[in-house]
KEKE-3310 file (N, C-alpha, C; in steps of 0.2 Angstrom, whole numbers, plus 5000, padded with zeros to 4 digits):
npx = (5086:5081:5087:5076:5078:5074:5068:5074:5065:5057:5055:5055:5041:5036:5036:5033:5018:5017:5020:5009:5000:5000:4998:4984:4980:4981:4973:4961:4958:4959:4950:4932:4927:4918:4906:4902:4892:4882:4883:4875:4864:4867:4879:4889:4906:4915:4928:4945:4958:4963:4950:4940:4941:4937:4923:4918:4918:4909:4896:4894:4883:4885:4890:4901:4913:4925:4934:4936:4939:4950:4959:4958:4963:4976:4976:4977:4966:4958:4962:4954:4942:4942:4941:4931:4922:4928:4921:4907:4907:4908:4898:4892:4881:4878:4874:4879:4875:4872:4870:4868:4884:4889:4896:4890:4894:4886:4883:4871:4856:4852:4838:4835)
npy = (5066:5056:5052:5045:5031:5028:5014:5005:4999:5005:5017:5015:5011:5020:5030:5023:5024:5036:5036:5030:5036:5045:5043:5039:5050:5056:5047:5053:5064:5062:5062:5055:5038:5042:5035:5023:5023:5012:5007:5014:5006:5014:5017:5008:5003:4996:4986:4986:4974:4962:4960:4961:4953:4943:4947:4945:4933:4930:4934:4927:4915:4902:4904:4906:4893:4893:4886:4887:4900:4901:4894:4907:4917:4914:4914:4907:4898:4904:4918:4921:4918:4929:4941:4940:4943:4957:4962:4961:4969:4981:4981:4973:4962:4945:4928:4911:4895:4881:4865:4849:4842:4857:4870:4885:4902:4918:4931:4943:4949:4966:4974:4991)
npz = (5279:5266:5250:5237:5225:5210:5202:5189:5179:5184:5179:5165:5163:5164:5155:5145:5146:5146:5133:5127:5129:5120:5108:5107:5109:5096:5088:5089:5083:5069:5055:5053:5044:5027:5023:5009:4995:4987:4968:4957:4941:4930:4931:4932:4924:4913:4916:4912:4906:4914:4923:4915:4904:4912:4915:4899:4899:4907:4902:4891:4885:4889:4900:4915:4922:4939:4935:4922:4921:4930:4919:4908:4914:4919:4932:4950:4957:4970:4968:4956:4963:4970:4964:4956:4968:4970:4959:4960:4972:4964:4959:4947:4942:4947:4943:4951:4944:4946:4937:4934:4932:4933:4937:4935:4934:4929:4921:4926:4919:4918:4918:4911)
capx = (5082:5085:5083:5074:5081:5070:5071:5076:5061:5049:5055:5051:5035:5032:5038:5028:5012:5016:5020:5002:4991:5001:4995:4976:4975:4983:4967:4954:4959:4957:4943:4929:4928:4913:4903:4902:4886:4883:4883:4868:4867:4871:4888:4893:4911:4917:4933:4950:4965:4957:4943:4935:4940:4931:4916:4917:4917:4902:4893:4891:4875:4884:4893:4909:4915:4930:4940:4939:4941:4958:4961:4958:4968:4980:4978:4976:4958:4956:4963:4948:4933:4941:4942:4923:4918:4930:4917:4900:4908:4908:4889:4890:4877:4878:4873:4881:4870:4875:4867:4874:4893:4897:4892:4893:4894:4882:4882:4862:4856:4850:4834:4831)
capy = (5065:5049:5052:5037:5028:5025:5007:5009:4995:5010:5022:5014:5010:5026:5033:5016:5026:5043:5037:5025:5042:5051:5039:5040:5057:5056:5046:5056:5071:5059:5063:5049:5038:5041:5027:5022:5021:5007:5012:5012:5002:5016:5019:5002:5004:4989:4987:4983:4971:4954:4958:4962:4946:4938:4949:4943:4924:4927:4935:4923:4912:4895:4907:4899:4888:4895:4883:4891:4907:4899:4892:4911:4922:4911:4916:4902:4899:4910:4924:4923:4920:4936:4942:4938:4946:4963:4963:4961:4976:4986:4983:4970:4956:4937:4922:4904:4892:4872:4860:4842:4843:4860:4876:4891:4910:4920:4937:4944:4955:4971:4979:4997)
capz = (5273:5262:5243:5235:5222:5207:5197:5180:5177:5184:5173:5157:5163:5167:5147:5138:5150:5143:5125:5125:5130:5115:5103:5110:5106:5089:5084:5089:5075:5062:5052:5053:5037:5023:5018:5001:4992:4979:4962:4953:4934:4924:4936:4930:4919:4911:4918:4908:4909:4915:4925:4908:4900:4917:4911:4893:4900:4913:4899:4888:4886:4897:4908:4915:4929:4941:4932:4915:4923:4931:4913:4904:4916:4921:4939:4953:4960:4974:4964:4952:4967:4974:4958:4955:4972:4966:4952:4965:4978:4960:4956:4944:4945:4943:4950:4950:4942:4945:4932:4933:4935:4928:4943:4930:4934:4923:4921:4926:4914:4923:4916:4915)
cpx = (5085:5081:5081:5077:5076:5072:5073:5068:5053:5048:5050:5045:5030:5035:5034:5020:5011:5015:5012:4998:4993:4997:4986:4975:4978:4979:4960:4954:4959:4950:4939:4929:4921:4911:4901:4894:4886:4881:4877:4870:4870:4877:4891:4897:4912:4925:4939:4953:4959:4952:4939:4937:4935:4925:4912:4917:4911:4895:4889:4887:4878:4889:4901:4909:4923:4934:4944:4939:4948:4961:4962:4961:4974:4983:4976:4969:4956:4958:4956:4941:4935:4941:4933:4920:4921:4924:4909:4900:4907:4904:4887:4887:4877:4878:4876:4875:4872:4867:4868:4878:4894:4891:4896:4892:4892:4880:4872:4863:4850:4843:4833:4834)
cpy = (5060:5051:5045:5036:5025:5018:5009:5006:5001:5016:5020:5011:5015:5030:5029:5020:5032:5042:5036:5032:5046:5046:5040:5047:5058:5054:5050:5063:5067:5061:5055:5045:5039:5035:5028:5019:5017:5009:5008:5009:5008:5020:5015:5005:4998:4988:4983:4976:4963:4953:4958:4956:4941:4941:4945:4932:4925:4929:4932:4918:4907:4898:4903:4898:4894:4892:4887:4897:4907:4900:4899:4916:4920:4914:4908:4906:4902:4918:4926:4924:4926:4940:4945:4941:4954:4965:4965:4967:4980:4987:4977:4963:4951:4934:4915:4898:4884:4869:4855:4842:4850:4867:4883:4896:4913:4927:4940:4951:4960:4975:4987:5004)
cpz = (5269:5255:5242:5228:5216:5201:5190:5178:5177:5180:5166:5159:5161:5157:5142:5140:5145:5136:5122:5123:5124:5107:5102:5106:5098:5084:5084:5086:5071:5061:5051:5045:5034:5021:5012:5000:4988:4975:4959:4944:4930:4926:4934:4923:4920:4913:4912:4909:4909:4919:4918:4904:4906:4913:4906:4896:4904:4908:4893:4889:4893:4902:4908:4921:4932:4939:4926:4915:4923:4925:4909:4908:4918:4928:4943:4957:4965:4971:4960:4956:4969:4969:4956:4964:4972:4962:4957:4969:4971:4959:4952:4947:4944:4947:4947:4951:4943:4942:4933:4935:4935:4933:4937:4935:4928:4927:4922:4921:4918:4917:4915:4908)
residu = (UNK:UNK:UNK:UNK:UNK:UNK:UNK:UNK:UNK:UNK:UNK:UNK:UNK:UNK:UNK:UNK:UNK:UNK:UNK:UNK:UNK:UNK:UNK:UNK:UNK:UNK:UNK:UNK:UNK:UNK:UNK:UNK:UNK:UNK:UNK:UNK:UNK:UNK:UNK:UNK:UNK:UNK:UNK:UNK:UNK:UNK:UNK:UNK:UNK:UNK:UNK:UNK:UNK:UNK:UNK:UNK:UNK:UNK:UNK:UNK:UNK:UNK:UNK:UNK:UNK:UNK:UNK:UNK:UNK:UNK:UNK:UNK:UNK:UNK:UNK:UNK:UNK:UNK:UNK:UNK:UNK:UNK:UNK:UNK:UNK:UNK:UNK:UNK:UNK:UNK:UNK:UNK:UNK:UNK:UNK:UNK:UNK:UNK:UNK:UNK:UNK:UNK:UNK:UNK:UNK:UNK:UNK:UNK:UNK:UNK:UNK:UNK)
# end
């Protein structure tokens, strides 16, 4: 009778196998996630800090550009469009208005 001789290379194939299937089943006990319903107008809070100076700039009559947004938080400009879509995922409403030169952001005024 001749033992066989296992490579080392097939071992750890055979342990990267066994560990994969432990992982598998690790995810299927997670609890699925809830989706999130969108907040109705009187669930809108005014938020603190510098979202709520963005507010107070989208608010007024000429709205404001993403410059003078730049300009009043002192963040750089992908910070405030993400910033300005933070604010849309919460409920609030506004739409970007271009006139001539100057593409404002203006807050909608919600009915109800």
């Amino acid at each position: 009778m001749k033992k066989t001789i296992k490579s080392k290379a097939t071992a750890s194939r055979k342990s990267t196998l066994t560990a994969g299937k432990k992982t598998a089943s690790r995810k299927s006990t997670q609890a699925p996630k809830k989706s999130i319903s969108p907040p109705s107008e009187t669930d809108l809070v005014r938020p603190g800090g510098k979202l709520g100076l963005i507010l107070d700039h989208l608010s007024t009559k000429a709205g404001a550009t993403a410059d003078e947004l730049v300009k009043a938080t002192g963040w750089q400009r992908h910070s405030v469009l993400g910033a300005l879509s933070k604010l849309k995922t919460r409920g609030f409403k506004f739409d970007l208005d271009a006139h001539a030169d100057r593409k404002a952001y203006r807050l909608t005024l919600v009915k109800g």
